[in-house]
ROSEDO-722998 format. One record per residue (C-alpha): residue number from 1; residue in three letters; x, y, z. Coordinates in Angstrom, 1 decimal, decimal comma, padded with zeros to 4 digits. Layout:
<rec><resi>NUM</resi><resn>ala</resn><east>X</east><north>Y</north><up>Z</up></rec>
...
This chain:
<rec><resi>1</resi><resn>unk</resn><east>002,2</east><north>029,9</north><up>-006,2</up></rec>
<rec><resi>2</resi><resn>unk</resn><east>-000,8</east><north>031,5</north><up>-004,3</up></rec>
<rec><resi>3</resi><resn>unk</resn><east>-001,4</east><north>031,4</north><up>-000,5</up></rec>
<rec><resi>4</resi><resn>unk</resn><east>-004,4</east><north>028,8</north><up>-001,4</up></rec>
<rec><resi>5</resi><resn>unk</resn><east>-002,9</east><north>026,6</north><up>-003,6</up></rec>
<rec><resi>6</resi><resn>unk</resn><east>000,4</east><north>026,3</north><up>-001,4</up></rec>
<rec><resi>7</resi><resn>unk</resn><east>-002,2</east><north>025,2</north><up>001,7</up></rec>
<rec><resi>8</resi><resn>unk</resn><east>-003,9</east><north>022,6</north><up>-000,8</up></rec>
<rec><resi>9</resi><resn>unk</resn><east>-000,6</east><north>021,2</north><up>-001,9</up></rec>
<rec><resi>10</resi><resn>unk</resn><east>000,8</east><north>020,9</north><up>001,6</up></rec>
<rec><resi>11</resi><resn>unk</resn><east>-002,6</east><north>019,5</north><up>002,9</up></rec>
<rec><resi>12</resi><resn>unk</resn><east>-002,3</east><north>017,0</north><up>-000,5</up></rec>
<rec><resi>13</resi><resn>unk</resn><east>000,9</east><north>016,3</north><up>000,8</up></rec>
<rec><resi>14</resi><resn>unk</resn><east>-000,3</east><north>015,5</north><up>004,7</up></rec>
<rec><resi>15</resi><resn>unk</resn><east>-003,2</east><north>013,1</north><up>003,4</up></rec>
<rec><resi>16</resi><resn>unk</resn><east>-001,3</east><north>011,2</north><up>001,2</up></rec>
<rec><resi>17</resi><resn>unk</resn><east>001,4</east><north>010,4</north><up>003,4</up></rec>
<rec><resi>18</resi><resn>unk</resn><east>-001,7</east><north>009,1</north><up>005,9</up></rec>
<rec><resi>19</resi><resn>unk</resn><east>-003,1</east><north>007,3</north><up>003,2</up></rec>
<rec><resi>20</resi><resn>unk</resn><east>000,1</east><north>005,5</north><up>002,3</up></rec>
<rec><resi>21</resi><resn>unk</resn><east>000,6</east><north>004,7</north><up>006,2</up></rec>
<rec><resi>22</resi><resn>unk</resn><east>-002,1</east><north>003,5</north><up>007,3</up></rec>
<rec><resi>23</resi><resn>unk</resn><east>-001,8</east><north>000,7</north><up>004,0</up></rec>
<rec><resi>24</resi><resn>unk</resn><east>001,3</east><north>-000,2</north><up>005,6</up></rec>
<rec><resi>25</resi><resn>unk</resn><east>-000,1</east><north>-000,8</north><up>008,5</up></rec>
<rec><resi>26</resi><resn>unk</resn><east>-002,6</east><north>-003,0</north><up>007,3</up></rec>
<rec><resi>27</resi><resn>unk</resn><east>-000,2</east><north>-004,6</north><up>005,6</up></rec>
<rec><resi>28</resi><resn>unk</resn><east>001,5</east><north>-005,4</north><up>008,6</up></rec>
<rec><resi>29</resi><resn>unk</resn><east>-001,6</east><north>-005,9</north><up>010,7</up></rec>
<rec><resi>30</resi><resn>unk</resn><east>-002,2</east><north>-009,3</north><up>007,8</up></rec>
<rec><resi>31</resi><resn>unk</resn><east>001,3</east><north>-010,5</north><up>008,3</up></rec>
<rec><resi>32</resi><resn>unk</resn><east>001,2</east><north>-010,3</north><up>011,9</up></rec>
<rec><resi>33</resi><resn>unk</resn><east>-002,3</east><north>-012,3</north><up>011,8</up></rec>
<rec><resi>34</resi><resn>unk</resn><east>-000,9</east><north>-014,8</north><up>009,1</up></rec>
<rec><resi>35</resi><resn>unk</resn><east>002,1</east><north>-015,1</north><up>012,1</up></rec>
<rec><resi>36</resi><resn>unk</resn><east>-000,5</east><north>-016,3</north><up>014,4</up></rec>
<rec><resi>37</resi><resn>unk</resn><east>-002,5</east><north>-018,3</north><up>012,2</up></rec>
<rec><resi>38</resi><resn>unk</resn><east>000,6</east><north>-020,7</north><up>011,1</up></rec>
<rec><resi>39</resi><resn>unk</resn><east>001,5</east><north>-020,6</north><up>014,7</up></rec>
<rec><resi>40</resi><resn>unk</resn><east>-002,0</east><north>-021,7</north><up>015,9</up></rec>
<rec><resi>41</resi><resn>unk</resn><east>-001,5</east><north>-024,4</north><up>013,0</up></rec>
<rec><resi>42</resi><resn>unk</resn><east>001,2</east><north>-026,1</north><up>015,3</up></rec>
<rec><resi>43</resi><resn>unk</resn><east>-001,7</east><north>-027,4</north><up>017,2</up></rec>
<rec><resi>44</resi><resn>unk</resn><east>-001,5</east><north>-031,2</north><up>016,3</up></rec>
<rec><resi>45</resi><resn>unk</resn><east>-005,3</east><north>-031,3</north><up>018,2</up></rec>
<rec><resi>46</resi><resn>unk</resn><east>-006,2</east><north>-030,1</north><up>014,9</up></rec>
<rec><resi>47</resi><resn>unk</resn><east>-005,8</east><north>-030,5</north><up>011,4</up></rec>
<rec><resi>48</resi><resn>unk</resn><east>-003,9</east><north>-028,7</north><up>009,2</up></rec>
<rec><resi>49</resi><resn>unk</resn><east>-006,5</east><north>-028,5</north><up>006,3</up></rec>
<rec><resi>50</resi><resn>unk</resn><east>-008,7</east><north>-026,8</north><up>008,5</up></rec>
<rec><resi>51</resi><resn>unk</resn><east>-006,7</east><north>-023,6</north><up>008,3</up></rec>
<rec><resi>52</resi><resn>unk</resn><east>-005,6</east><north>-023,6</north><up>004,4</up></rec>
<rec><resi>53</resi><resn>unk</resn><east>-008,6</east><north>-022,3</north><up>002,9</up></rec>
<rec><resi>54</resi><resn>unk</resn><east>-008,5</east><north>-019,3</north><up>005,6</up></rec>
<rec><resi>55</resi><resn>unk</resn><east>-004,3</east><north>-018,9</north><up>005,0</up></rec>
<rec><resi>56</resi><resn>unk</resn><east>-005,3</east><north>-018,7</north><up>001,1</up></rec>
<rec><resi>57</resi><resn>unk</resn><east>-008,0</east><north>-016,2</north><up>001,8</up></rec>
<rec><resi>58</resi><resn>unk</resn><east>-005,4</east><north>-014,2</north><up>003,8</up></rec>
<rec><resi>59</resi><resn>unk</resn><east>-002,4</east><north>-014,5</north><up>001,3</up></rec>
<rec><resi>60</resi><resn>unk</resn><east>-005,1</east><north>-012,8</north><up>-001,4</up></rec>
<rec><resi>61</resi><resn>unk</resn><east>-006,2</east><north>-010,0</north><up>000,9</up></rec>
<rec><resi>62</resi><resn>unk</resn><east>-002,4</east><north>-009,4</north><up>001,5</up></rec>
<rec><resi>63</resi><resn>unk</resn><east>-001,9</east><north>-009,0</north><up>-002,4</up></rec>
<rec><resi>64</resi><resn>unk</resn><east>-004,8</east><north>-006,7</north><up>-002,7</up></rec>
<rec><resi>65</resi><resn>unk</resn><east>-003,5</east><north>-004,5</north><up>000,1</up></rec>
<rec><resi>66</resi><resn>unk</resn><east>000,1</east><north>-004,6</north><up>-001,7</up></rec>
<rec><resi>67</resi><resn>unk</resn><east>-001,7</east><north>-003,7</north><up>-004,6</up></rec>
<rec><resi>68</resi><resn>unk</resn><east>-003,8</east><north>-001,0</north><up>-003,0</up></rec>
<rec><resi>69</resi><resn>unk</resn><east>-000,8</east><north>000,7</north><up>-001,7</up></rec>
<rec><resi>70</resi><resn>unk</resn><east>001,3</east><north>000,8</north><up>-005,3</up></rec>
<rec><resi>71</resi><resn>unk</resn><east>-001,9</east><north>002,5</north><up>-006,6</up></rec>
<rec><resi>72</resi><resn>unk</resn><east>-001,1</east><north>005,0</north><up>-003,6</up></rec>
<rec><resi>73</resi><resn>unk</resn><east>002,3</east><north>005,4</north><up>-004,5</up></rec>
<rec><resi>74</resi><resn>unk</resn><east>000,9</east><north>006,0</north><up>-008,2</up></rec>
<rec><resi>75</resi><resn>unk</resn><east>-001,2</east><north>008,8</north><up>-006,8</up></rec>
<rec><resi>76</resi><resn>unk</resn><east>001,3</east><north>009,9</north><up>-005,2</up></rec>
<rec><resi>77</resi><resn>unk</resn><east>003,6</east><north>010,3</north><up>-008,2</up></rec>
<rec><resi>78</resi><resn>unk</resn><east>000,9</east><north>012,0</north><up>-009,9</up></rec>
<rec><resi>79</resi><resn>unk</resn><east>-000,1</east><north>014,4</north><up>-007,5</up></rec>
<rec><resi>80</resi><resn>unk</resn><east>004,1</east><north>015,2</north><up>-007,4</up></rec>
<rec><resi>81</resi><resn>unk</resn><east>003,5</east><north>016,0</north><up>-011,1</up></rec>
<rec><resi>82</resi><resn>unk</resn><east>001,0</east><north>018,3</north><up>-010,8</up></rec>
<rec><resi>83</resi><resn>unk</resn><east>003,2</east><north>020,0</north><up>-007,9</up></rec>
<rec><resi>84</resi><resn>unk</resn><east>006,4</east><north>020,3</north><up>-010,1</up></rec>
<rec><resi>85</resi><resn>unk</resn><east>004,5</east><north>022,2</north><up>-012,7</up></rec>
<rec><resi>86</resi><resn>unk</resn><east>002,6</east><north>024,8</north><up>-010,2</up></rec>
<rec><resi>87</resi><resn>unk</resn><east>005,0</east><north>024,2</north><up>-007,3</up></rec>
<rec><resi>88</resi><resn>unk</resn><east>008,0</east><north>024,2</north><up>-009,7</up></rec>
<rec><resi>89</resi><resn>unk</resn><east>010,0</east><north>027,5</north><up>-007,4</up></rec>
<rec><resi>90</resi><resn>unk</resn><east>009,2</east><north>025,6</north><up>-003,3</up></rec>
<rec><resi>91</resi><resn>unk</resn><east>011,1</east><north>022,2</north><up>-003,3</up></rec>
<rec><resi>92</resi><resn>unk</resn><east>009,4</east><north>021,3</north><up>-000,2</up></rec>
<rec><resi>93</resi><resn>unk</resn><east>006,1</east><north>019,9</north><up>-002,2</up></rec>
<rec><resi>94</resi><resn>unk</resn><east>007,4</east><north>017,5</north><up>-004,7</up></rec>
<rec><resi>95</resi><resn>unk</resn><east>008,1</east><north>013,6</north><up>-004,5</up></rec>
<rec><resi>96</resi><resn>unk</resn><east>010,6</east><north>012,2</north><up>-006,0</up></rec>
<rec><resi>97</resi><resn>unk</resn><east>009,2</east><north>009,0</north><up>-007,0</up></rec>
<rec><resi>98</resi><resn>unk</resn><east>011,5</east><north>006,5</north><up>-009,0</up></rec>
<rec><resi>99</resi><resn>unk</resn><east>009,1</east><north>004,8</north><up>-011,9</up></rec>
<rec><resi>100</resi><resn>unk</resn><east>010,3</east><north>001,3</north><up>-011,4</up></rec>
<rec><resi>101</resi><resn>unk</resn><east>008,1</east><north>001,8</north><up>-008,0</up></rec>
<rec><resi>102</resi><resn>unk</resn><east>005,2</east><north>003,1</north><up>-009,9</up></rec>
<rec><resi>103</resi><resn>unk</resn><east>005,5</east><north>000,4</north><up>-012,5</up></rec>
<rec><resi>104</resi><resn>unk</resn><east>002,8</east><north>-002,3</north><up>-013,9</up></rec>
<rec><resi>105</resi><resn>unk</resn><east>002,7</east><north>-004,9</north><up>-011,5</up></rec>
<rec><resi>106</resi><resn>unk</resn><east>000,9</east><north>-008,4</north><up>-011,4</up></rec>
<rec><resi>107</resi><resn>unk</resn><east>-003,2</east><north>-008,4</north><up>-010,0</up></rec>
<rec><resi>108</resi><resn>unk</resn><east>-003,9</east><north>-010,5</north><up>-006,9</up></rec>
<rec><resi>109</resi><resn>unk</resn><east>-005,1</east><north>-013,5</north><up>-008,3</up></rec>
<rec><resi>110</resi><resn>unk</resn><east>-001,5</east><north>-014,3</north><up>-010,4</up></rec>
<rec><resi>111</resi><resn>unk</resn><east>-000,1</east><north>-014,9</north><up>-007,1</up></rec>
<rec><resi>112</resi><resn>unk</resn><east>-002,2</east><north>-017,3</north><up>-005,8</up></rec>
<rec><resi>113</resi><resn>unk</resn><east>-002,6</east><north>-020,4</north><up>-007,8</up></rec>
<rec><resi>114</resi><resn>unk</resn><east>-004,3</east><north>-023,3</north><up>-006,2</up></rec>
């Protein structure tokens, strides 16, 4: 593989690995704010109801993120395809990623049924 195409592939590499963390973390950003929001529902000052509707919200925006980062990981696998055919002598580029990660998974909504 050429000088260039070994600095795109290794760049490739770099952004998705950013792209894939910084999902995580606002995965983790939603369940530490769903933390606070059923703490803040201890309050018996005020009613529980009040809160649901914002909880639901929540629960789908966490789903969308889940499915946000699979479609990463998808990306991922592909652009670890592409690297294994023009990469196929440096073992430093690929991905090994298993399918059952990459497989077909439920939208948002099927999760959340009210």
């Amino acid at each position: 593989m050429n000088q260039l195409a070994m600095s795109d592939a290794h760049n490739l590499k770099k952004l998705i690995r950013e792209a894939e963390a910084l999902a995580d973390e606002a995965i983790i950003a939603m369940a530490r704010l769903k933390q606070a929001m059923l703490s803040a529902r201890q309050n018996p000052e005020i009613e529980v109801h009040t809160r649901q509707r914002a909880l639901m919200r929540l629960t789908e925006a966490e789903a969308q993120a889940l499915s946000m980062s699979t479609n990463l990981l998808r990306v991922h696998d592909e652009l670890s395809k592409v690297a294994r055919i023009h990469a196929g002598s440096d073992p430093s580029i690929p991905t090994d990623v298993p399918a059952i990660a990459v497989a077909a998974t439920p939208g948002p909504r099927a999760m959340i049924e009210v």
